[in-house]
C-alpha positions, -999 to +999 in steps of 0.1 A: -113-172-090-079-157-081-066-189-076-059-187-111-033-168-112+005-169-111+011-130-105+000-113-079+009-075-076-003-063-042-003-027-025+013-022+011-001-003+028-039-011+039-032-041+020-003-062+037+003-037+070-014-011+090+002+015+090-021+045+099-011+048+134+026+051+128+020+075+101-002+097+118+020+099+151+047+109+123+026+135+107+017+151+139+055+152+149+063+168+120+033+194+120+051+201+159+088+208+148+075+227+118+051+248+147+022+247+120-008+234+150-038+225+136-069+205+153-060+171+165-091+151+149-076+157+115-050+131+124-072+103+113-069+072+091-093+086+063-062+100+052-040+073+047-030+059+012-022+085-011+015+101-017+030+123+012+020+155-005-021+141-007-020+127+025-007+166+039-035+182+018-061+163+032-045+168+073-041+207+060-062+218+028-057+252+039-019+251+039-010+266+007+026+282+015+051+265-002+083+263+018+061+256+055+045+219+032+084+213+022+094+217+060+065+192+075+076+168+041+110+169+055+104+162+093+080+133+088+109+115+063+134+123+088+108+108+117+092+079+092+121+065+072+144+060+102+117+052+128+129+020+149+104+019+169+076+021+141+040+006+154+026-007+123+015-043+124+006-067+096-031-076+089-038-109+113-034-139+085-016-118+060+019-134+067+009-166+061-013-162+029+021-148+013+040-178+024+016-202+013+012-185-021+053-186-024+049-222-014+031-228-044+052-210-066+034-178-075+049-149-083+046-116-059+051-081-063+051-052-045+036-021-060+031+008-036+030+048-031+055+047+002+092+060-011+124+032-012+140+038+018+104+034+044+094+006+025+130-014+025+126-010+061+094-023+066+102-056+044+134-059+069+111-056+099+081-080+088+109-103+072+087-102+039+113-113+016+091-132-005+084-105-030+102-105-062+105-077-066+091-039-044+082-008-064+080+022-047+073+060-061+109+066-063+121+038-077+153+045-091+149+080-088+120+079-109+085+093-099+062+063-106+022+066-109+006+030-095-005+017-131+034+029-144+046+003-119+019-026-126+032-024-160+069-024-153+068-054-135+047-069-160+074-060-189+104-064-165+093-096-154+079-111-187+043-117-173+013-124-189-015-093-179-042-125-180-026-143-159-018-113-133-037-096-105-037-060-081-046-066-050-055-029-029-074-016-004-079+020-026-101+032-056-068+037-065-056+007-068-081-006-086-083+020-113-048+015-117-051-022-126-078-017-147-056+010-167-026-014-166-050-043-185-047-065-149-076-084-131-086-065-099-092-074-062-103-049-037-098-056-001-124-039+028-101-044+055-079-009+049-079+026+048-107+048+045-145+042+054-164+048+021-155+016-001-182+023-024-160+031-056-136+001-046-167-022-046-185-007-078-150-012-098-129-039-084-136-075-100-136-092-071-142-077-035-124-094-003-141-084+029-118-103+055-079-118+049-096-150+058-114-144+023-085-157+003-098-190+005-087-209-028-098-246-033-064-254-049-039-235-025-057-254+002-054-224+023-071-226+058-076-192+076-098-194+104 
């Protein structure tokens, strides 16, 4: 049961906050400036989780010139990272599972594929500031795959991989754990309609935030 745990490592986006529509209404700002138009249908949520450069692959896959990609890259981070009127909203019970899991004095992490300066703005806004620590892809200027972070924190931090889990809503995420020697939840509640790799992989499958109910947290989620 993952109440067993002291460590928990969890994604961001699709995990703790919805994001989707504020990314999307980024993306197809930045598409707009850059004048590349493409069909409006592309703009969906089935493309939200990976890095920037995936998520534009997937809106675009016939895009292949260089220096119109770096353009849209720079409009959406000049849109996303300062947006003060960003739309995303934390999953409904989310907030409160990380308080009472703080409460009890478990360690949390942030592991997640949205760059430094986005993601310090989002922990501002939510007032998340129970994480120990947030790694991003460009943490300290380095470029970070999801399993290179798991096991920083792990070696940073001095945890035990037995006693530590990754949470995500991606294949993903879940292939990274597994690689980084971590237990493995998947959650149903984010990005992307086929979950059928996340189920066959992930340890443990979460359908609802009301799922993380743990006999010894005493956590009530109705």
């Amino acid at each position: 049961m993952l109440d067993t745990f002291q460590n928990y490592v969890f994604d961001l986006d699709g995990t703790i906050i919805n994001s989707s529509h504020e990314v999307l209404l980024c993306f197809k700002k930045a598409f707009e400036k850059s004048n590349y138009i493409i069909p409006q249908d592309r703009f969906n949520s089935n493309v939200i989780g990976p890095p920037l450069r995936q998520i534009l692959a997937l809106i675009a896959p016939e895009l292949k010139d260089e220096n119109i990609i770096s353009d849209i890259i720079k409009n959406f981070r000049q849109i996303y990272d300062y947006d003060e009127n960003d739309v995303s909203v934390l999953y409904e019970g989310m907030l409160e599972i990380l308080q009472l899991l703080k409460s009890k004095s478990k360690r949390l992490f942030i592991a997640t594929f949205k760059p430094e300066i986005p993601t310090q703005r989002i922990i501002k806004q939510f007032k998340l500031n129970m994480f120990e620590d947030i790694y991003t892809i460009d943490k300290s200027g380095k470029s970070y795959t999801k399993d290179e972070m798991i096991l920083d924190i792990i070696k940073k931090h001095n945890l035990k991989k037995k006693e530590t889990v990754m949470i995500g809503d991606a294949p993903s995420d879940i292939i990274a754990g597994k690689k980084a020697g971590v237990y493995t939840a998947g959650v149903l509640w984010g990005y992307g309609s086929d979950k059928k790799e996340l189920i066959k992989n992930a340890d443990i499958v979460l359908e609802y935030v009301k799922d993380f109910k743990w006999k010894k947290l005493n956590l009530q989620i109705i």
